[in-house]
N, C-alpha and C positions, 0 to 999 in steps of 0.2 A: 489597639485591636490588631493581632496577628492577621495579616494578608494571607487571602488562600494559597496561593504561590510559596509563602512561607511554612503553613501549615503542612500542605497535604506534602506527601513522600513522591519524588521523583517517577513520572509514568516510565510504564514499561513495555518494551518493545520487542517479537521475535520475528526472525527473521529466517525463510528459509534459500540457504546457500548453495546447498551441496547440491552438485548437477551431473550429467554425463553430457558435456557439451560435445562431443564429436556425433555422438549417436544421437542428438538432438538435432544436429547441422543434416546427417545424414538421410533421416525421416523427411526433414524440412523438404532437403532435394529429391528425393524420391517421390516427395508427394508433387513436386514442382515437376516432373517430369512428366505424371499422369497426369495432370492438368495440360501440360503441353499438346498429351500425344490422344487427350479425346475431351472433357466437360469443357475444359475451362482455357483455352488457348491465352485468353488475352488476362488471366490471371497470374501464369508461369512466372519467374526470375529469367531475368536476363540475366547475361553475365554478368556487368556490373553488378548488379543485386545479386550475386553470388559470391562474389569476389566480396564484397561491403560484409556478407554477415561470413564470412571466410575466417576475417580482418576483426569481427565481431569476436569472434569465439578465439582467435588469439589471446587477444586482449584481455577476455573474461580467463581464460586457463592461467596466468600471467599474475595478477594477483588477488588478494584475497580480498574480502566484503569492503573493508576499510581505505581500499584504493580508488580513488576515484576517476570514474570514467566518463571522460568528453563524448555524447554520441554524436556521431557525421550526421547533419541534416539530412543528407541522402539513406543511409543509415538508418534516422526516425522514417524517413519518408516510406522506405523499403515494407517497416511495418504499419504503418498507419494509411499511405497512399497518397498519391498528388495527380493533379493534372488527368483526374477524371478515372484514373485506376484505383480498386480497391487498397491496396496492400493485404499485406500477409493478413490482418486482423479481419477479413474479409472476403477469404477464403472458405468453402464451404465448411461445415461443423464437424464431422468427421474428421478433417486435414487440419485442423488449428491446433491439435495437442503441443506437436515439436516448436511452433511458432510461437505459441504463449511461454512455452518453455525458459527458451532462449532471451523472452523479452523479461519473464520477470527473475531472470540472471541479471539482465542490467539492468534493471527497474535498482535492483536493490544497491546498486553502485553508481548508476547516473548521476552527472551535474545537473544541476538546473539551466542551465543553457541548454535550448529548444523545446524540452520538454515543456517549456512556462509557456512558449507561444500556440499549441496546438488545437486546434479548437475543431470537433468537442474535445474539452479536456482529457488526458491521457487515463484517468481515475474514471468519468465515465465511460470510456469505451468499453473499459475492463469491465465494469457494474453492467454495462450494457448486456452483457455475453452471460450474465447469470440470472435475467429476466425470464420469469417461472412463462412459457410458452416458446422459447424462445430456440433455435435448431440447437447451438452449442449449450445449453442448460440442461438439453433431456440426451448429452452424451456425457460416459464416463467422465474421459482424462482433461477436456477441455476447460470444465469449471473448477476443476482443480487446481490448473494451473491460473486461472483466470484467480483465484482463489489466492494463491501465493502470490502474484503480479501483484495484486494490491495491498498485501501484508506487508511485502518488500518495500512496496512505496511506500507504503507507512514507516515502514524502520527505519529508511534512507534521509536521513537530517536534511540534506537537500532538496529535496524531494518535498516532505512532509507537509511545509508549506502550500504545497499546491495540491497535496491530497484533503489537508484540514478541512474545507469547504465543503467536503462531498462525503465525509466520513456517515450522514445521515444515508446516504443514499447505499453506503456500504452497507450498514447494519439493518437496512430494509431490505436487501438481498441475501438475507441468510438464510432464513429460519429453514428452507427446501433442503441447506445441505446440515443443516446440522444437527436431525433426528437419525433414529437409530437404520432408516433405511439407507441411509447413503453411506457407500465403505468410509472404511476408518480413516484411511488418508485424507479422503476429503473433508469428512468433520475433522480432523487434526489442522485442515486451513483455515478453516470454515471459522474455528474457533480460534485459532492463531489471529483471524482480524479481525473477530470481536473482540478480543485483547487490545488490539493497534486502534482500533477505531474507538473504541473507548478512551483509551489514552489520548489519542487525538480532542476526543470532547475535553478530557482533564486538562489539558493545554487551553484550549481555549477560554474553558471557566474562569478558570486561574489568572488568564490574562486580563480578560473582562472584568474579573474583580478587583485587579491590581489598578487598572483605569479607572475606576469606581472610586476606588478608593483616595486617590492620587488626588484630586482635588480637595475632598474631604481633608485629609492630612495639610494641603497648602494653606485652608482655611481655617483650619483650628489655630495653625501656627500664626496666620497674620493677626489673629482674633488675641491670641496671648501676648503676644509681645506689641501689639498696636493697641490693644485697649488692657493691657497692668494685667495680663495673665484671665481675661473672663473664659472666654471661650466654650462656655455652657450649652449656649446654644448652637454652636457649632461644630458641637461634639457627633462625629459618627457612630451610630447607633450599632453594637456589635453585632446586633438581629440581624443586619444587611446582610450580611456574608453568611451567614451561617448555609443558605442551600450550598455555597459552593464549598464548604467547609465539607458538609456532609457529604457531598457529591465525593472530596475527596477521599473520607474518611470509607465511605464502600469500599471505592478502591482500595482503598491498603489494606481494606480486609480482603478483597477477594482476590487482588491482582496478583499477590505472591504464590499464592496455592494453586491457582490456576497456571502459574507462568513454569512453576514446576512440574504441574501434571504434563502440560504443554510440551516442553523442554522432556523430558521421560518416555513421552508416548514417539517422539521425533526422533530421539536417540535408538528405540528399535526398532522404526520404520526403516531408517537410514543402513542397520543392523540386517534387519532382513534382506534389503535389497542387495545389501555389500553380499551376503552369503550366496544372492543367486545368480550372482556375474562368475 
């Protein structure tokens, strides 16, 4: 019996890269300044967390998706929060656009150093922020990028790992951005990680069935050659696998067509925005 692993066609992953990290940095601080100078005093950057996401956005300009980036614990901290301060992710809804921005630049480049220890997990924060009542959900740009942040961790091999668990939680966070009322960028993410999040379940299947399978296989073998080849009744029944056969077998019918509308519709957002700089 072919193993789903072997059967089904490699999952597919997109990822969005393209940024204006200066003018991402420069919102970030502008907004850090009104927050200083009236709501939110004990929300502001300090220097150091100015200087950290400064060092941040070098880094990212520097190179491309495939390089990978160590984040400074102080760095994760600056967005997620310690020591009783929110972080950037916890900023009011309004001000979170630049700040999600910037994180799912390096969401899609991160190590898995720090990111693995963070509790709640980095995948629900972001799912957090796109709960249907919730202040950043009923803004624009925020669950867009909230949006991309989690696509990214999907595509990022490092990463993936520790978004797999929670891909359920993504795909129950869509359905608000991905009807025809929400602009087109945002269904372009929207859809972008139901792409990733599906592939994330195709991984898992696949693995789960290779485990499945794996003692079957050790038992038929001891069964043949310990007992003169019987191994009848230790034969694994191909019916087993077949949901995750099929599970994969969707996939490769939809994942391609999709990955190219995907890929197509991304190419001229990226297009228009080049034209309006």
């Amino acid at each position: 019996v072919t193993s789903a692993a072997a059967a089904a066609p490699p999952p597919s992953y997109v990822s969005f890269e393209a940024g204006k990290h200066d003018a991402a940095l420069a919102k970030l601080l502008e907004f850090s300044a009104k927050l200083r100078d009236g709501e939110g005093p004990d929300l502001a950057l300090d220097e150091t967390q100015e200087s950290g996401l400064a060092a941040l956005v070098a880094e990212l300009r520097k190179g491309g998706a495939s390089a990978a980036l160590a984040l400074a614990p102080a760095t994760l901290a600056t967005f997620t929060g310690e020591g009783g301060r929110p972080g950037l992710l916890g900023w009011p809804a309004p001000y979170l656009f630049p700040a999600l921005d910037l994180l799912r630049l390096a969401l899609l480049r991160a190590a898995r150093s720090g990111v693995d220890t963070l509790e709640p997990p980095m995948a629900l924060r972001l799912t957090a922020l796109l709960a249907p009542g919730s202040a950043a959900a009923a803004e624009k740009a925020a669950p867009l990028m909230a949006l991309r942040g989690l696509a990214n961790m999907a595509a990022n091999p490092a990463l993936r790992p520790l978004a797999a668990p929670h891909a359920g939680a993504m795909l129950e966070s869509l359905s608000p951005f991905l009807g025809g009322e929400s602009p087109p960028a945002t269904r372009l993410a929207a859809s972008s990680l139901l792409l990733n999040a599906s592939s994330l379940l195709k991984d898992k299947a696949a693995a789960a069935a290779d485990e499945d399978d794996r003692p079957r296989k050790k038992r038929r073998w001891k069964e043949r050659g310990g007992e003169g080849g019987g191994g009848g009744a230790g034969s694994a029944s191909p019916f087993a696998l077949l949901p995750y056969v099929a599970f994969g077998g969707l996939l490769l019918g939809l994942a391609p067509a999709l990955l190219m509308r995907l890929r197509a519709r991304k190419a001229a957002e990226e297009e228009g925005a080049a034209r309006s700089c």
